[in-house]
C-alpha positions in Angstrom: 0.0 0.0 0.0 2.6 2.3 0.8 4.4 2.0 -2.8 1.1 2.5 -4.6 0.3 6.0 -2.2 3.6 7.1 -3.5 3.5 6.1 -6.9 0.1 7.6 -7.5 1.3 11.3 -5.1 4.6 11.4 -7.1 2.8 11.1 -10.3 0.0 13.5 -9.3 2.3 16.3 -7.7 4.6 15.9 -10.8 2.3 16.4 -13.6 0.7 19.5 -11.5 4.1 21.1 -10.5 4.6 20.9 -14.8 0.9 21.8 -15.4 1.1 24.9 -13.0 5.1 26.2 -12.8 6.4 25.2 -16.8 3.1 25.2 -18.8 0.4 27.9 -17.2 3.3 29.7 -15.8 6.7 29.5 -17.8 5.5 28.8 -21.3 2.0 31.0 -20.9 2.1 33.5 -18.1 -1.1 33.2 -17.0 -0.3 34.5 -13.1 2.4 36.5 -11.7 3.9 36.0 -8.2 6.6 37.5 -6.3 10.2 36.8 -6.9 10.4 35.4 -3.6 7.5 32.9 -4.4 8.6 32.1 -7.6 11.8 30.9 -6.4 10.0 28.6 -3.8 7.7 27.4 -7.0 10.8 26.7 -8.9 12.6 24.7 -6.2 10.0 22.8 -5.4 8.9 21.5 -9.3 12.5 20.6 -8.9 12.3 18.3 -5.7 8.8 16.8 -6.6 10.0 16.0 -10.4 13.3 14.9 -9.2 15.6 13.0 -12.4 12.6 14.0 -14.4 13.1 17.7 -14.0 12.7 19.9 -17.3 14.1 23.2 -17.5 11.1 25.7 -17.7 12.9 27.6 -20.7 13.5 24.6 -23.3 10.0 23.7 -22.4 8.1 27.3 -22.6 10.4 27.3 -25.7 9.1 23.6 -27.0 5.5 24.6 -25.8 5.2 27.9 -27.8 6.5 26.4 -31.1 3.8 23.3 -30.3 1.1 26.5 -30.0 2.4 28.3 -33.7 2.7 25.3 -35.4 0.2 22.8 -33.6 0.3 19.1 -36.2 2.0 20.4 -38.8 6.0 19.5 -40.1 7.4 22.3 -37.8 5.2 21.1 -34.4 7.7 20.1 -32.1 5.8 16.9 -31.1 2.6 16.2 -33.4 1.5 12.4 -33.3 0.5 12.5 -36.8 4.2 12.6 -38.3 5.7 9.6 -36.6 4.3 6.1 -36.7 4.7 5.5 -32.7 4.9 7.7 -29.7 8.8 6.4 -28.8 9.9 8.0 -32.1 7.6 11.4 -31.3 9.2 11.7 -28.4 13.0 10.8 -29.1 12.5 13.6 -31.7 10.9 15.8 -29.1 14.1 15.2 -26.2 16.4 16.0 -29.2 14.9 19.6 -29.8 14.3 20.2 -25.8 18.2 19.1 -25.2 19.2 21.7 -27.7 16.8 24.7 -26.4 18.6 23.5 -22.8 21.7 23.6 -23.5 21.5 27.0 -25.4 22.1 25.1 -28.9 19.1 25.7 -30.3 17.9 28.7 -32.4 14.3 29.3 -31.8 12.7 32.3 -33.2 12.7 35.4 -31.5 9.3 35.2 -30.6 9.4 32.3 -28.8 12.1 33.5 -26.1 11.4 35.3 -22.7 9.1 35.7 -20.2 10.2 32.1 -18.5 12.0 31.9 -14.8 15.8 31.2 -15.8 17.8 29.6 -12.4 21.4 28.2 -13.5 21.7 26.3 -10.1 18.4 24.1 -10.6 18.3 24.3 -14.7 21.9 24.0 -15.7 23.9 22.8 -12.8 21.0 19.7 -10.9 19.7 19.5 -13.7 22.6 17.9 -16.0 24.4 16.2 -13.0 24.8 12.8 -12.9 25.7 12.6 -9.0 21.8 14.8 -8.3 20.4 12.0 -10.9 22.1 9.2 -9.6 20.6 10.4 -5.9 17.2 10.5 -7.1 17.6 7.1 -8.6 18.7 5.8 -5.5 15.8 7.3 -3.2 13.2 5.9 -5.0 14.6 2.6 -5.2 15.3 2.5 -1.4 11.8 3.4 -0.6 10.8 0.5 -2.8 13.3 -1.5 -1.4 11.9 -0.7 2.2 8.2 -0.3 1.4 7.4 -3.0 -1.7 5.4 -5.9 -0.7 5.6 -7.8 -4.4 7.9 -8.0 -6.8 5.8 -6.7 -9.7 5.5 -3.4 -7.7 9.2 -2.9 -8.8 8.2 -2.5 -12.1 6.7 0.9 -11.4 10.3 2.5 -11.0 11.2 3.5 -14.4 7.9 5.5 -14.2 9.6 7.5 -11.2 12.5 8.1 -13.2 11.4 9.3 -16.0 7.9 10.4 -14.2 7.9 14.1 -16.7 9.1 12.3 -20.0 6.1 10.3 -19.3 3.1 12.1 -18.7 4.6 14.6 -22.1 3.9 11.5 -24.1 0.6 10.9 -22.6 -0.6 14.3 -23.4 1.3 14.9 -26.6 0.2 11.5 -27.9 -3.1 11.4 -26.9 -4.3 14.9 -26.5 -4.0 14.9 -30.2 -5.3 11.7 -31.6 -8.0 10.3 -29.3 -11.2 11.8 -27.6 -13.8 14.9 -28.4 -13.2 18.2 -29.7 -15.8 21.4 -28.4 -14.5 23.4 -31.2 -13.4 23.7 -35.1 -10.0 24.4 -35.4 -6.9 23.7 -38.2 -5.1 21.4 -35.8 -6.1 18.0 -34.3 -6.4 18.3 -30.9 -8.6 16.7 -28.9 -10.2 16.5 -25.2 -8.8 13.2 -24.0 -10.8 13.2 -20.8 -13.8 14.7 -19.6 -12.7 14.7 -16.2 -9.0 15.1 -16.3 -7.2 13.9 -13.0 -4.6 11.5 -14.5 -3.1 15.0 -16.5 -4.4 17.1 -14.0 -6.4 18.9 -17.0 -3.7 18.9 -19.8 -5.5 16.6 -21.9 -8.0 19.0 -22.4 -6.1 20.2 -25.3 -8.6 20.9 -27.8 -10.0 23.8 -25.4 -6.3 24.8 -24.6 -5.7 25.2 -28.1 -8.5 27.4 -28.8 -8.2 29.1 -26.0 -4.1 29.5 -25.2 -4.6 32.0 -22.5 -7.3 30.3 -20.6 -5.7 29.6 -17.4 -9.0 26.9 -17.3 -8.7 24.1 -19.3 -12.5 23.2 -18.5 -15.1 24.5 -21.0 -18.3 22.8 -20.5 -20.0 22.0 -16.9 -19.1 18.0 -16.8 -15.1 19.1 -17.8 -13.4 19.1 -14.1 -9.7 21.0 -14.6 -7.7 20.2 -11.3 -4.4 22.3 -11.7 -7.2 25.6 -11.9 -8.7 24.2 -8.9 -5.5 24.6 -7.2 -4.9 27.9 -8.8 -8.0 29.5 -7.7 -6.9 28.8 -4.0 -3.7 30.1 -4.5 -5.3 33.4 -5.8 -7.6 33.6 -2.6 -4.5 33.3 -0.5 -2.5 35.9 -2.6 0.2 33.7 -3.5 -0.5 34.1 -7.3 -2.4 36.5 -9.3 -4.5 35.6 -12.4 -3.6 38.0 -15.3 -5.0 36.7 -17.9 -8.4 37.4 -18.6 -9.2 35.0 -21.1 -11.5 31.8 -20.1 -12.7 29.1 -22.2 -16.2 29.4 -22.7 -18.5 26.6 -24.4 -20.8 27.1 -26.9 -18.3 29.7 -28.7 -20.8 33.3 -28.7 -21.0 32.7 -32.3 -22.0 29.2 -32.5 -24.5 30.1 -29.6 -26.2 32.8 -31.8 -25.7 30.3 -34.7 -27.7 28.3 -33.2 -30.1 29.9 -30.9 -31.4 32.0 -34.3 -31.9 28.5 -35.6 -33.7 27.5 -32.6 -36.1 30.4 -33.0 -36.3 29.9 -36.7 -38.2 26.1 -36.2 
């Protein structure tokens, strides 16, 4: 029992620390906090995704070319031009290790705006002694805690805990589920109530609405990372600057339709 609690907490608190701190915060800027705050955000993304850590820049960087270019040739990570999701994402790692290691050359308007910290991004990031310690903590728990062999079997998730949930959301996000709106891409809502992701596979909302810090449009849609946000607000720890939501029926399809309505 205890593995499985900190299987599923691990993979929970890392998919929200990349949901709220490298997606709604580094890549979109949906909130501001202090500097102060920030650097306790950052740190912490850091110890809860542990050897799965992803710098905030290469990914705002990865994330706003996946926005301009959404499934076609120059998306960084589009299902639809690579026959499984292993190749998808060897391709993506390969553009993300550039962007981190300052090799890249993105356009201009995809840099800025992202919390840069050379001690967590550059220096724990890329060491092998900070990896190797991660490794070795979440095999000793296992070691002290597993009560069957096949529970084992969960530790490559740990290890590569951020690698993982990217592919689940890149992967599917674009190729299975509903879509509430027309758009030229393919994304999709994966999950009408969206805890595995904690609301990133809502992607067919998020890419019609890109500032939306809700990934819920319609009333049965349950975004938890927004959840989370909204408390944060109420305390002051953040504040919501964007003031776009996502909002189901679009106004025009709801006067498309309500004229019809009136029509018969």
């Amino acid at each position: 029992m205890a593995v499985l609690i900190f299987f599923v907490s691990h993979w929970l608190l890392c998919v929200f620390f990349q949901s709220f701190f490298q997606h709604r915060y580094a890549a979109h800027r949906m909130y501001t906090m202090g500097p102060k705050t920030e650097r306790v955000m950052h740190l912490l993304t850091y110890l809860v995704q542990g050897s799965s850590y992803l710098s905030p820049k290469a990914y705002a960087i990865l994330h706003r070319e996946h926005h301009a270019f959404s499934d076609t040739e120059k998306d960084p990570h589009s299902p639809h031009f690579f026959k499984d999701v292993a190749r998808m994402m060897w391709h993506t790692k390969a553009r993300y290790d550039d962007y981190a290691a300052g090799r890249g050359q993105p356009e201009a308007r995809f840099l800025g705006g992202y919390p840069e910290w050379p001690l967590v991004d550059t220096t724990l990031r890329t060491s092998w002694l900070a990896s190797l310690g991660w490794v070795t903590f979440y095999s000793a728990f296992y070691v002290a805690f597993a009560t069957s062999p096949w529970q084992f079997l969960l530790l490559p998730l740990h290890f590569l805990m951020g690698p993982v949930h990217g592919a689940i959301v890149n992967w599917c996000g674009h190729k299975y589920g509903y879509r509430n709106f027309a758009s030229t891409d393919k994304s999709r809502n994966s999950l009408p109530m969206d805890f595995l992701c904690m609301g990133e596979l809502f992607q067919n909302n998020h890419h019609k609405y890109g500032s939306s810090p809700n990934f819920a449009a319609r009333k049965f849609e349950l975004d938890p990372t927004w959840q989370v946000m909204r408390v944060l607000a109420l305390l002051r720890i953040i504040r919501i600057t964007t003031p776009q939501r996502a909002v189901w029926p679009e106004a025009r399809e709801a006067a498309r339709t309500g004229g019809a309505a009136r029509a018969a």
